[in-house]
DSSP file (Angstrom, degrees, kcal/mol; ACC not computed):
  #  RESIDUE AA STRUCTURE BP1 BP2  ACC     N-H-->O    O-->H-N    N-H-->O    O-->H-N    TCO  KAPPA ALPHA  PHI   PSI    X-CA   Y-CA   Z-CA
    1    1 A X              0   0    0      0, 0.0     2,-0.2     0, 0.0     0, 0.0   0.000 360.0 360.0 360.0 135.2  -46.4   89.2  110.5
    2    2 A X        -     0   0    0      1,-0.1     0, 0.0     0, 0.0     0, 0.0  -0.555 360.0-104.6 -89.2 128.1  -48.8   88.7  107.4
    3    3 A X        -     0   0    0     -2,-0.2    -1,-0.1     4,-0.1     3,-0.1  -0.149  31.0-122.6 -49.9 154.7  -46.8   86.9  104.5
    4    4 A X    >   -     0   0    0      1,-0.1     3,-1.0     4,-0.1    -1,-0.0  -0.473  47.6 -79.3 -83.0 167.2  -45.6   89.2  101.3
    5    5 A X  T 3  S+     0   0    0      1,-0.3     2,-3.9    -2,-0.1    -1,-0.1   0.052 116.8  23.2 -26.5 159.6  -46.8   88.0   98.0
    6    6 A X  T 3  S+     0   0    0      1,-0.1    -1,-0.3    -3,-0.1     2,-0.2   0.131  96.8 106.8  69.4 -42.1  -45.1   85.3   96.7
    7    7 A X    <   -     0   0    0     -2,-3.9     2,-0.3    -3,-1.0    -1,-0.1  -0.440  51.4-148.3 -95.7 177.6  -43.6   83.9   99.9
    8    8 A X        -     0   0    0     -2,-0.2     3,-0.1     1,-0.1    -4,-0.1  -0.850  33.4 -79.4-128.2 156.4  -44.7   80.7  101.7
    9    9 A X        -     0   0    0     -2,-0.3    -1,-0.1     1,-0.1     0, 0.0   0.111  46.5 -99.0 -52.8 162.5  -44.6   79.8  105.2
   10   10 A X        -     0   0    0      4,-0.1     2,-0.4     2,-0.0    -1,-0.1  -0.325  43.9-131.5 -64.4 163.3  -41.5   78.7  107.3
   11   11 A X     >  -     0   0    0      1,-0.1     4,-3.9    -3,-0.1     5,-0.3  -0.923  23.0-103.5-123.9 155.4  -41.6   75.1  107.5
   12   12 A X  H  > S+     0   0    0     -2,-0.4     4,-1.1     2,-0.2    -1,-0.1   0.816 130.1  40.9 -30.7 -47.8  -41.1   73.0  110.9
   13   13 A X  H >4 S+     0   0    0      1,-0.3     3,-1.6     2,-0.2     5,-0.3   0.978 112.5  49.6 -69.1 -62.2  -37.4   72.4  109.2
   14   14 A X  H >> S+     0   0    0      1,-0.3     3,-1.8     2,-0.2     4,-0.7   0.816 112.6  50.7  -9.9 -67.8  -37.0   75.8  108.0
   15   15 A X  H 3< S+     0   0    0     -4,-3.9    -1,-0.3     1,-0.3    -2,-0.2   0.818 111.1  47.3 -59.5 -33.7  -38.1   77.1  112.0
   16   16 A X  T << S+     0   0    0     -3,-1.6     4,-0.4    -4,-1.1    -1,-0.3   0.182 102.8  62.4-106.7  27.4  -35.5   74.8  113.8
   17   17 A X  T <> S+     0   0    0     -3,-1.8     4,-1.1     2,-0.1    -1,-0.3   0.258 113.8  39.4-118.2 -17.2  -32.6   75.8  111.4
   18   18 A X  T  < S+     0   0    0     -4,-0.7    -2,-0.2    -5,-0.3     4,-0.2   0.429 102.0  60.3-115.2  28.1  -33.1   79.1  112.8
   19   19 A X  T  > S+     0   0    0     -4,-0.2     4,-1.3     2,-0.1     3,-0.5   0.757 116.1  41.0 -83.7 -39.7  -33.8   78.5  116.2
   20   20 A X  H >>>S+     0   0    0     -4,-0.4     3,-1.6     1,-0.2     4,-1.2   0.996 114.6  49.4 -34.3 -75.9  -29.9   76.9  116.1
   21   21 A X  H 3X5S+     0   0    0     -4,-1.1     4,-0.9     1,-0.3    -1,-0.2   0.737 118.9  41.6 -47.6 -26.5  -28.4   79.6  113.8
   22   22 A X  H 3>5S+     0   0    0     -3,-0.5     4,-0.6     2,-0.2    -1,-0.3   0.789 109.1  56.3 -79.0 -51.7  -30.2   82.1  116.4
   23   23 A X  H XX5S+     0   0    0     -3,-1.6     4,-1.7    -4,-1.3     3,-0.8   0.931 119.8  34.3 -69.6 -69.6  -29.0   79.8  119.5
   24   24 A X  H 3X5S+     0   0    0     -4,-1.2     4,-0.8     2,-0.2    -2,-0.2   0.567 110.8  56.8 -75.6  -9.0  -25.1   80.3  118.1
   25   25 A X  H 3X<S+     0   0    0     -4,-0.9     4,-2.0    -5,-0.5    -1,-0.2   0.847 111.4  45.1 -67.0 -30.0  -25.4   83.7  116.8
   26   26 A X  H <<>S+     0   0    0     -3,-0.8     5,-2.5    -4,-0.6    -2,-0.2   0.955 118.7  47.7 -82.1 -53.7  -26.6   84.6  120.8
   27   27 A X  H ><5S+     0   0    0     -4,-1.7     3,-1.8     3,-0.2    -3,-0.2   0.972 109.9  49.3 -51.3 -62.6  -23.5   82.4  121.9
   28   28 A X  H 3<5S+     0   0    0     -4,-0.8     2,-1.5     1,-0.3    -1,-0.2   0.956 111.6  44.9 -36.8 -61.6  -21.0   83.9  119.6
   29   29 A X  T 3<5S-     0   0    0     -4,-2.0    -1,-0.3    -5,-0.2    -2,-0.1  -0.174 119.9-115.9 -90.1  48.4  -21.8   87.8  120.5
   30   30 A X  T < 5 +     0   0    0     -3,-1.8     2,-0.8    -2,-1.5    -3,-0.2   0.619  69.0 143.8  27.9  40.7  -21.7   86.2  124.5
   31   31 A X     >< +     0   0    0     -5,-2.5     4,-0.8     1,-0.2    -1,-0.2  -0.957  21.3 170.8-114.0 106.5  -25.4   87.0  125.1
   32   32 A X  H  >  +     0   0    0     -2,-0.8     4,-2.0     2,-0.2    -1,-0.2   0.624  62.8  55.4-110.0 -26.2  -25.4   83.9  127.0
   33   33 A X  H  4 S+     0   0    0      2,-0.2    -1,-0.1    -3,-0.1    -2,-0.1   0.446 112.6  45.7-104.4  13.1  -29.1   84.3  128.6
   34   34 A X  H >4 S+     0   0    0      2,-0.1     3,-0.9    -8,-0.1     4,-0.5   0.802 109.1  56.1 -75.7 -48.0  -30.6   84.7  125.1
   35   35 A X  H >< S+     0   0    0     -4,-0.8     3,-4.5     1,-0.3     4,-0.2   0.956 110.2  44.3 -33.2 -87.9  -28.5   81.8  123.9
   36   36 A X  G >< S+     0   0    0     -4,-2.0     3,-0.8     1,-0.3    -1,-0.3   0.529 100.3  69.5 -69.3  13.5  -30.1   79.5  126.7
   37   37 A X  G <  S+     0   0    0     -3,-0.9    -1,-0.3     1,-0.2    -2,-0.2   0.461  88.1  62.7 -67.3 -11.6  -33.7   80.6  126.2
   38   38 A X  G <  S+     0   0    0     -3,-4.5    84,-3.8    -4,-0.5     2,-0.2   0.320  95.4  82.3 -93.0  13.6  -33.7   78.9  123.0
   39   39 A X  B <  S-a  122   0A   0     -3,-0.8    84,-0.2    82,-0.2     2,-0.1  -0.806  87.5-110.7-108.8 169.7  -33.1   75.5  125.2
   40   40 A X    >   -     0   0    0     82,-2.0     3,-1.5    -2,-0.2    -2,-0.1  -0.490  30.8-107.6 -81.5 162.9  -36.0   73.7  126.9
   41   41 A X  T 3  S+     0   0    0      1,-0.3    18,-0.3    -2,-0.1    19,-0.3   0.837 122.3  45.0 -58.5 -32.6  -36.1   73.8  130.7
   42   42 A X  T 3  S+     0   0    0     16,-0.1    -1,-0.3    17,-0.1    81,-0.1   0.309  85.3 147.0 -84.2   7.9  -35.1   70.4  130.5
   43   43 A X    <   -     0   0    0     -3,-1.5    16,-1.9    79,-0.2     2,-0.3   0.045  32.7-149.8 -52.7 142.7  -32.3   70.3  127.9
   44   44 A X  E     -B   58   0A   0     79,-2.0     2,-0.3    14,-0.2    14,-0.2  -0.832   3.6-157.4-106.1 157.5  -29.6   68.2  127.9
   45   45 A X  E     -B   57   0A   0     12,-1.1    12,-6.1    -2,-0.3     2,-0.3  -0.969  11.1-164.6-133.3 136.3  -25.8   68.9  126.5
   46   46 A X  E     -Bc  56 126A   0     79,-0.7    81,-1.7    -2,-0.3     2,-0.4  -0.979   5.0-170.5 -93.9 137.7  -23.6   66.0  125.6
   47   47 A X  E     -Bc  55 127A   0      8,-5.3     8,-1.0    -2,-0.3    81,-0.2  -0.967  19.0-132.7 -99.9 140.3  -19.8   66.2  125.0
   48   48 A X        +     0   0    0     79,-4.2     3,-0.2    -2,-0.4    81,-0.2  -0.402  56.5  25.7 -78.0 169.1  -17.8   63.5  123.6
   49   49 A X  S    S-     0   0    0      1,-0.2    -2,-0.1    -2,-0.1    81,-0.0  -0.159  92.8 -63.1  87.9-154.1  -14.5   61.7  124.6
   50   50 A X  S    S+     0   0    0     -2,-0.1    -1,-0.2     3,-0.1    91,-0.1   0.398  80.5 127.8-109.2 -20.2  -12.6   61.4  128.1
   51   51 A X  S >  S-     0   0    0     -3,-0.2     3,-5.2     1,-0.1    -4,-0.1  -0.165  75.6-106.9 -91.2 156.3  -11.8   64.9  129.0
   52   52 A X  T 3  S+     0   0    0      1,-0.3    -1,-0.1     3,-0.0    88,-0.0   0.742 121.7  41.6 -48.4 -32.7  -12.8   66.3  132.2
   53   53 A X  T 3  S+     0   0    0     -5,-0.1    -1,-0.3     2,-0.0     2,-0.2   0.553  87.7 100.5 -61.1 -12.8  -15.4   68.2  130.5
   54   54 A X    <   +     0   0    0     -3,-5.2     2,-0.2    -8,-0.1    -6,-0.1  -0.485  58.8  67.5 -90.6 138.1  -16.5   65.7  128.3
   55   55 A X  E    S-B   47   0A   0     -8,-1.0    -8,-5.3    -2,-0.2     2,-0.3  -0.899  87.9 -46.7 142.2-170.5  -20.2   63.8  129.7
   56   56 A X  E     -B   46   0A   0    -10,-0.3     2,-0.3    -2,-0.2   -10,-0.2  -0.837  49.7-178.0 -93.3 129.2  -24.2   65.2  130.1
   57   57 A X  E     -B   45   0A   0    -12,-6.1   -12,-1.1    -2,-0.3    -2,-0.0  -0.992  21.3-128.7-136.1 150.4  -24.9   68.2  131.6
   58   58 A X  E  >  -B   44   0A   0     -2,-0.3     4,-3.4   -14,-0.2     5,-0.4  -0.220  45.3 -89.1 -70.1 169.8  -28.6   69.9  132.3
   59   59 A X  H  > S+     0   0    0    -16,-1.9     4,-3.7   -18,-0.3     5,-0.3   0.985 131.1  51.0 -41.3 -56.2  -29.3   73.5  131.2
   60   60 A X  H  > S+     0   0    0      1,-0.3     4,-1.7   -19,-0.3     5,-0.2   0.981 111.1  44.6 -69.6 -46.3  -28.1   74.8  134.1
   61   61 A X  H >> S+     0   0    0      2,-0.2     4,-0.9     1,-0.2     3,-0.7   0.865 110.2  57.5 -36.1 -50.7  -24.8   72.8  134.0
   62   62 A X  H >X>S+     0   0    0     -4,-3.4     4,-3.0     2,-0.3     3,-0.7   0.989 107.4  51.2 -34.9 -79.7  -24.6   73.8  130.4
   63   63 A X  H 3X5S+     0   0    0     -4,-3.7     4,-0.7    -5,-0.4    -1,-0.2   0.708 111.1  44.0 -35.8 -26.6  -24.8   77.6  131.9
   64   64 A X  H <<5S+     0   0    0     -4,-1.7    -1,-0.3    -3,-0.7     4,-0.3   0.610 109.9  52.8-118.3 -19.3  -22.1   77.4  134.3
   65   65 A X  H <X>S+     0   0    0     -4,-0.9     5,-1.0    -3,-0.7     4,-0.8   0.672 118.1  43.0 -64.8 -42.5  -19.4   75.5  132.0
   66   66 A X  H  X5S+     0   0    0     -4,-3.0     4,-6.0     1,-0.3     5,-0.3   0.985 109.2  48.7 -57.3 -45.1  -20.0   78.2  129.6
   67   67 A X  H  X<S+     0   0    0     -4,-0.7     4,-1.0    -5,-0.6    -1,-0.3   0.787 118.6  50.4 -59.1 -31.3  -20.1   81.3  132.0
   68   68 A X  H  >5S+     0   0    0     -4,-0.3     4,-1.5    -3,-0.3    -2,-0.1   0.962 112.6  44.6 -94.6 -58.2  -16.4   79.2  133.2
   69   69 A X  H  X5S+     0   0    0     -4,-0.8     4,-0.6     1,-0.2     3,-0.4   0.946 112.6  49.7 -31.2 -62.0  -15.1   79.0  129.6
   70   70 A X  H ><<S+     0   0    0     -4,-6.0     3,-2.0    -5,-1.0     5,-0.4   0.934  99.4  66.6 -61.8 -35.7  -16.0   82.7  128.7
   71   71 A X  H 3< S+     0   0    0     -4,-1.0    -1,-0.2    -5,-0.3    -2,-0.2   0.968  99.7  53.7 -44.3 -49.4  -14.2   84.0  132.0
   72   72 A X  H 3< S+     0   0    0     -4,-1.5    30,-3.2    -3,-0.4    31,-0.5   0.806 102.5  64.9 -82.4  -4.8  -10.9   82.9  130.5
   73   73 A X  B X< S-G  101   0B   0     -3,-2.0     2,-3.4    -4,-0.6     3,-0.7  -0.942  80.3-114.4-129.4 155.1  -11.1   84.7  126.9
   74   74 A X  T 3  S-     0   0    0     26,-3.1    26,-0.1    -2,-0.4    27,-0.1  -0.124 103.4  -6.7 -55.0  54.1  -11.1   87.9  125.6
   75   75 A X  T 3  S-     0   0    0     -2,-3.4    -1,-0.3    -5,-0.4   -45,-0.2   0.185 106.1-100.6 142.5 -12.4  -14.5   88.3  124.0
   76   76 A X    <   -     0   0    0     -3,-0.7     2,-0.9    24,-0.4    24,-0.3  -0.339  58.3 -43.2  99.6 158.3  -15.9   84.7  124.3
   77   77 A X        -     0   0    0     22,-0.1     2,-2.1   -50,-0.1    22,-0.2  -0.729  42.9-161.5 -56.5  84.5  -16.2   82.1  121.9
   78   78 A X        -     0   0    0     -2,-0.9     2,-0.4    20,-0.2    20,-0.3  -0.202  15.0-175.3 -76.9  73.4  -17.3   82.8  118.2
   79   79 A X        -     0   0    0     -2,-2.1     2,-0.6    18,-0.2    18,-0.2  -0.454   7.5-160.1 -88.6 144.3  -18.4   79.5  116.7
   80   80 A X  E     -D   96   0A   0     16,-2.2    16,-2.9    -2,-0.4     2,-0.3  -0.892  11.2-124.3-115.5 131.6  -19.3   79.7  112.9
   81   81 A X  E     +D   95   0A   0     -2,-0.6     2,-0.4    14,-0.2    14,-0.2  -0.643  26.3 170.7 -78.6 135.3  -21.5   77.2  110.7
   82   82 A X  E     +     0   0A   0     12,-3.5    12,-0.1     1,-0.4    11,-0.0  -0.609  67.5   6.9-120.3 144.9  -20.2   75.9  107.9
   83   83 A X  E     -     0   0A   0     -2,-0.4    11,-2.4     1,-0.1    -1,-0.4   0.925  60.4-176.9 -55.1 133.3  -22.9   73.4  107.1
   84   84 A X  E     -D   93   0A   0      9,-0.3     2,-0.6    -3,-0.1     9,-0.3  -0.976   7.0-167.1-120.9 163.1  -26.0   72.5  108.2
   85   85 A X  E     -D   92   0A   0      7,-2.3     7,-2.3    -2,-0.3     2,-0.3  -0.952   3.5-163.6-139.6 142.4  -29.0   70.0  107.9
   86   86 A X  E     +D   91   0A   0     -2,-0.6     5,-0.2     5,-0.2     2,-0.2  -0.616  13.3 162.9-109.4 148.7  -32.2   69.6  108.9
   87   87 A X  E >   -D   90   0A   0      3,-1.6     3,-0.7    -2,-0.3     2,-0.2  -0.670  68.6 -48.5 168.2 115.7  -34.7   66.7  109.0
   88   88 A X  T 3  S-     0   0    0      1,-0.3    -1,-0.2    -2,-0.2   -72,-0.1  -0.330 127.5  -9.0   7.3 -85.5  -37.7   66.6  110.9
   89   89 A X  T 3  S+     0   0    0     -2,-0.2    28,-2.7    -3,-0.1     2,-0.3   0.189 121.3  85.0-105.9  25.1  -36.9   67.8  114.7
   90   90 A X  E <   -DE  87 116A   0     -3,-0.7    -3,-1.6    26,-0.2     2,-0.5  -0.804  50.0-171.0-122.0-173.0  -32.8   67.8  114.1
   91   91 A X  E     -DE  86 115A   0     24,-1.6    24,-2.6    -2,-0.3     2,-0.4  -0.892   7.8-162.6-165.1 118.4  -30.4   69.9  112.8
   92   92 A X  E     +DE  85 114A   0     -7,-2.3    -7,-2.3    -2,-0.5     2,-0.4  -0.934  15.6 163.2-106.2 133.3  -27.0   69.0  112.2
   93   93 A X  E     -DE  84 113A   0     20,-1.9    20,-2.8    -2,-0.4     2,-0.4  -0.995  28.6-141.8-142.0 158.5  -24.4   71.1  111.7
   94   94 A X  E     + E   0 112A   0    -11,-2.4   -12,-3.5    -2,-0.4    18,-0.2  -0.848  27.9 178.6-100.8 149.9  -20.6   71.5  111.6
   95   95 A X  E     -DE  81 111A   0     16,-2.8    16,-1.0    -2,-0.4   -14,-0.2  -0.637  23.7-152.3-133.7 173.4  -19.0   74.3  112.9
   96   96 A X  E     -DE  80 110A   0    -16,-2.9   -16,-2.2    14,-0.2     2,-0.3  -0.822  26.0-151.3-162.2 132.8  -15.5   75.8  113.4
   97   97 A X  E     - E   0 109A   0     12,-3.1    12,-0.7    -2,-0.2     2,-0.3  -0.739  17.2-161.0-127.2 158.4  -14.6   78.5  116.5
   98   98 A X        +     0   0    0    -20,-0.3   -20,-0.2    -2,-0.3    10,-0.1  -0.735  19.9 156.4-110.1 153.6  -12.4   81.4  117.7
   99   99 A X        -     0   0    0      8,-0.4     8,-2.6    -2,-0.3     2,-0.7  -0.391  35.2-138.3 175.1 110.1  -11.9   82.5  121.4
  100  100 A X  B     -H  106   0C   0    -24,-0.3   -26,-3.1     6,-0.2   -24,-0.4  -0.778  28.2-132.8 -73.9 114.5   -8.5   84.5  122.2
  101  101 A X  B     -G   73   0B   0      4,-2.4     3,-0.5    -2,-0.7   -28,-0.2  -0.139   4.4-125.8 -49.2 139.2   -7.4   83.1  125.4
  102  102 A X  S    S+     0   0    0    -30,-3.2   -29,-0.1     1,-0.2    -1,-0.1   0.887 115.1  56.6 -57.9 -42.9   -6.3   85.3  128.3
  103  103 A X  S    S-     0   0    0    -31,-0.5    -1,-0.2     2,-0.1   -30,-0.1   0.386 129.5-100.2 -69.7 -13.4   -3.1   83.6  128.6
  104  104 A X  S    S+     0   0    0     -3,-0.5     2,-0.1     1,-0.3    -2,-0.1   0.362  79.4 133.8  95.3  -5.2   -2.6   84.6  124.6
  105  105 A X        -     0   0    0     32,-0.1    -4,-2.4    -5,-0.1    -1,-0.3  -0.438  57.2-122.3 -91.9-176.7   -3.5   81.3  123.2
  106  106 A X  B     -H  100   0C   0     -6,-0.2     2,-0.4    -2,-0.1    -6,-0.2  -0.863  16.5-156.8-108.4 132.8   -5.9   80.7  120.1
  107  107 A X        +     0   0    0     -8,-2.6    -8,-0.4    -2,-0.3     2,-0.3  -0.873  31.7 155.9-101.9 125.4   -9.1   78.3  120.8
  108  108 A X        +     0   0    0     -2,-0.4     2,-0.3    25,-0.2   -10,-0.2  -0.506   9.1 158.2-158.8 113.9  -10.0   77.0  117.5
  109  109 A X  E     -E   97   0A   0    -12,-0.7   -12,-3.1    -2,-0.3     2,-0.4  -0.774  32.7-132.5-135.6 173.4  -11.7   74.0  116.9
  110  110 A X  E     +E   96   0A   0     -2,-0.3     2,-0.4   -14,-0.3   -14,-0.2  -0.887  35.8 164.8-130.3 120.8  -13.8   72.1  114.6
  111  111 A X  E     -E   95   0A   0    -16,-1.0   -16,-2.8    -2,-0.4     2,-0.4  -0.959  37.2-133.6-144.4 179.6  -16.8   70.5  115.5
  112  112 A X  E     -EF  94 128A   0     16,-2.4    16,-4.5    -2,-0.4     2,-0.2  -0.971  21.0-167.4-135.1 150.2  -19.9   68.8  114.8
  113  113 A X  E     -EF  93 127A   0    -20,-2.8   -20,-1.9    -2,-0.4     2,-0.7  -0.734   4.4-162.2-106.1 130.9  -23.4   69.8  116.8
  114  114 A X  E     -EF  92 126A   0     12,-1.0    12,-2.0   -22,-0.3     2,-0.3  -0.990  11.2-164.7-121.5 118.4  -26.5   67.6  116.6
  115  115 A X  E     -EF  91 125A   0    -24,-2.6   -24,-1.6    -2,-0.7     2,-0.2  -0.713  13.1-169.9 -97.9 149.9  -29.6   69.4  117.7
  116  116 A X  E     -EF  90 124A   0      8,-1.3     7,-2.1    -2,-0.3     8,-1.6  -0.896  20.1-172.1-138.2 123.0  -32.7   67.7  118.4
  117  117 A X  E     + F   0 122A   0    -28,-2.7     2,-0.2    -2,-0.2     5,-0.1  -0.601  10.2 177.8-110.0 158.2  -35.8   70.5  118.9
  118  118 A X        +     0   0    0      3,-1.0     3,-0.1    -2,-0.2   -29,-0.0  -0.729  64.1   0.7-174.5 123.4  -39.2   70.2  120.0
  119  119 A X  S    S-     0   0    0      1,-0.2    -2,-0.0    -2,-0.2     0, 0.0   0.604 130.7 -56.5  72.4  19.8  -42.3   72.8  120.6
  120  120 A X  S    S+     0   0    0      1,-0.3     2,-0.3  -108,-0.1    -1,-0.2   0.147 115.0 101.3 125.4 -29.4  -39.8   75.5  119.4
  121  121 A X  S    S-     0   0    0     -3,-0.1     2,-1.1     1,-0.1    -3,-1.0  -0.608  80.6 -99.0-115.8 155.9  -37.0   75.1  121.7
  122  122 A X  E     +aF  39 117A   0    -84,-3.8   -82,-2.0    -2,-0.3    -5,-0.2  -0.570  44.3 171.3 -61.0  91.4  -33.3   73.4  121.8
  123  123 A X  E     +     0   0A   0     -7,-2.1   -79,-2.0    -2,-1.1     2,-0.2   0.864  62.7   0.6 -64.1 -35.3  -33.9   69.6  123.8
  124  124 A X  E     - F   0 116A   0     -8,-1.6    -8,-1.3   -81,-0.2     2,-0.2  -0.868  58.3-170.4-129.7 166.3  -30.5   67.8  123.3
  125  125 A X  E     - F   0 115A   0     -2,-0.2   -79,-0.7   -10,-0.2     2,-0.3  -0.823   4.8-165.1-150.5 162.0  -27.5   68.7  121.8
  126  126 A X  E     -cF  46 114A   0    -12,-2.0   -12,-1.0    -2,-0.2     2,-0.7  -0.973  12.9-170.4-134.1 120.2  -24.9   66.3  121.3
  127  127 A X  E     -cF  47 113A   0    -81,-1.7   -79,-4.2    -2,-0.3     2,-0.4  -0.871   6.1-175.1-136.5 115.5  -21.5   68.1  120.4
  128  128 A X  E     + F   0 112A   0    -16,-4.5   -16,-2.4    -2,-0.7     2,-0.2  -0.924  22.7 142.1-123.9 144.4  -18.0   66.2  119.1
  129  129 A X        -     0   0    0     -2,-0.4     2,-0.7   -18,-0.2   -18,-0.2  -0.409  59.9 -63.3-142.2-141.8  -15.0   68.1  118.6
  130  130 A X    >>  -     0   0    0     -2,-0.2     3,-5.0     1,-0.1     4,-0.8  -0.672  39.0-174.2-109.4  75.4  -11.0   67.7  119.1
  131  131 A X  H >> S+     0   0    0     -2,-0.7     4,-3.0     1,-0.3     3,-0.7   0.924  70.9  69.4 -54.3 -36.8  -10.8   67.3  122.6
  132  132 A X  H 3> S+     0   0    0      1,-0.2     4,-0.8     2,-0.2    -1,-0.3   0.843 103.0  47.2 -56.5 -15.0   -6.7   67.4  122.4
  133  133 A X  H <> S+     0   0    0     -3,-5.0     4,-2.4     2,-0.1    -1,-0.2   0.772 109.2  46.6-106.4   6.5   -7.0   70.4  121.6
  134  134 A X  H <X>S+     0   0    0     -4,-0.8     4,-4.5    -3,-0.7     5,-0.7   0.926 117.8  52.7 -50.3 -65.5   -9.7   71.4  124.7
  135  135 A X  H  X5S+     0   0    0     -4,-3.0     4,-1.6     1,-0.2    -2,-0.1   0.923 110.3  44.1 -51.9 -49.7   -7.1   69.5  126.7
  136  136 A X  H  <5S+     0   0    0     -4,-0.8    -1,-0.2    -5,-0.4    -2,-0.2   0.926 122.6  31.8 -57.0 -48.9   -4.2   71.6  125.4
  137  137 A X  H  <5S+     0   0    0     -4,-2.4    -3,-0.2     1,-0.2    -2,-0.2   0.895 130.8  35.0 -87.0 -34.5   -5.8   75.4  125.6
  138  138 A X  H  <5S-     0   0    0     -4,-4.5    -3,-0.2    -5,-0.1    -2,-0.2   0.720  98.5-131.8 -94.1   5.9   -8.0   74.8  128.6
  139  139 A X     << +     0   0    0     -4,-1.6    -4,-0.2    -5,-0.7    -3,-0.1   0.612  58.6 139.2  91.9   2.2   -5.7   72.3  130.6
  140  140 A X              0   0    0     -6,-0.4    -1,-0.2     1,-0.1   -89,-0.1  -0.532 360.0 360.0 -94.5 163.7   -8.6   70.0  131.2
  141  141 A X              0   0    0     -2,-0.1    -1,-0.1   -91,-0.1   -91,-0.1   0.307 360.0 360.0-151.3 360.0   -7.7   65.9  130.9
């Protein structure tokens, strides 16, 4: 699409702060194989601390804790940015999520996401949050 007057191109930074916002807007509304098309075939996910979830997983690991997670609330998990920043291929952001539980409880947690992109696509992400309270609404330890 040919630029309008007046504007200037996206920039590298520009591009990977909306391939993230893009990547959790697709998560949020549970379109979960647009979500992981923004990751590379080789992508990695970290989570921090001790809980059973908590480690590296490949895309497709990635695909199958999410698909396990969404099964157990009513609509999925909506995580919203509240800040981000960008600088060259990362993008950091902090976030904060909804997900009504089956079971009637509220997932709501706080985290921050560290992206690192390259040729376009999500390669890592490295994601710390409050795993006591992971432990507490999903049972995991």
């Amino acid at each position: 699409m040919p630029l309008r007057r007046g504007e200037r191109p996206m920039s590298q930074t520009d591009n990977n702060k909306k391939i993230v916002k893009d990547f959790w807007a697709a998560f949020s509304a549970s379109r979960f194989d647009e979500a992981l098309g923004l990751l590379s075939e080789d992508a990695t996910w970290w989570v921090a601390g001790t809980t059973n979830i908590s480690g590296t997983y490949t895309k497709a690991q990635f695909a199958d804790l999410v698909a396990g997670v969404s099964e157990g609330t009513e609509g999925g998990i909506q995580v919203t940015p509240t800040q981000m920043t960008a600088e060259e291929g990362r993008v950091s952001m902090e976030a904060t999520s909804y997900g009504l539980m089956k079971d009637g409880k509220e997932y709501k947690n706080i985290y921050h996401f560290m992206h690192d992109l390259s040729d376009g696509k999500i390669r890592a992400v490295r994601e710390y949050m409050d795993t006591e309270h992971v432990t507490e609404i999903f049972g995991v330890g």
